[in-house]
C-alpha positions in Angstrom: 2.5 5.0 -9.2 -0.5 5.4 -6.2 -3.2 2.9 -6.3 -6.0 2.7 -4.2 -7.8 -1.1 -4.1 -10.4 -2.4 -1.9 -11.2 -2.5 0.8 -9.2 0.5 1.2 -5.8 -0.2 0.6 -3.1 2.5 -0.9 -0.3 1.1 -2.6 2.5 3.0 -3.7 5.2 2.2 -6.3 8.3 4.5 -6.4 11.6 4.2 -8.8 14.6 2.8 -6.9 16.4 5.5 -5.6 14.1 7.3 -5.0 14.4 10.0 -1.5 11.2 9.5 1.2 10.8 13.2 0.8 10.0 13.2 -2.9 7.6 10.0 -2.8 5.5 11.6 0.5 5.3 15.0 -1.7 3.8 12.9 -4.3 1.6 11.1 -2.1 0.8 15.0 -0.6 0.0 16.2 -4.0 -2.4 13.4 -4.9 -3.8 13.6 -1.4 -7.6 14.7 -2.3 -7.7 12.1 -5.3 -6.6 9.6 -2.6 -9.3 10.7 -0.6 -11.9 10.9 -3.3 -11.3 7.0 -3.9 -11.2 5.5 -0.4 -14.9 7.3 -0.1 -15.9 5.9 -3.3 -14.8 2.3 -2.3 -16.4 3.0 1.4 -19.7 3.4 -0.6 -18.9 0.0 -2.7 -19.7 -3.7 -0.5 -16.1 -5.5 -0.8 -16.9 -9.2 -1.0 -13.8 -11.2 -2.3 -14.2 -14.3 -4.0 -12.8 -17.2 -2.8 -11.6 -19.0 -6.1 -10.9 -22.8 -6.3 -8.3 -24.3 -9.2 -9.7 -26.8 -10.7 -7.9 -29.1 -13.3 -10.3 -28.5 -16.6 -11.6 -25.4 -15.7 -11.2 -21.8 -17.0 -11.6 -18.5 -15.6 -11.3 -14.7 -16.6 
């Protein structure tokens, strides 16, 4: 699986076993879609929210 998260980050999730030749021809092949998204996100303003647990409180 190839994720791309802000601010820019690619993650990628391979089966075990998997050779480094068969998960960078993946990454290869998905390449321009990998591309496509780290534009999109450059376009986007990234502000994480700092979240605070409080006892009582609920969140999404």
């Amino acid at each position: 699986m190839i994720s791309v998260e802000p601010p820019g980050v690619v993650n990628v999730i391979s089966p075990t076993g998997a050779s480094e030749q068969v998960i960078l021809a993946k990454v290869k092949s998905k390449a321009d879609w990998i591309v496509q998204k780290l534009y999109a996100m450059k376009d986007m303003q990234y502000i994480p929210i700092k979240r605070e647990m409080v006892n009582g409180e609920s969140f999404m």
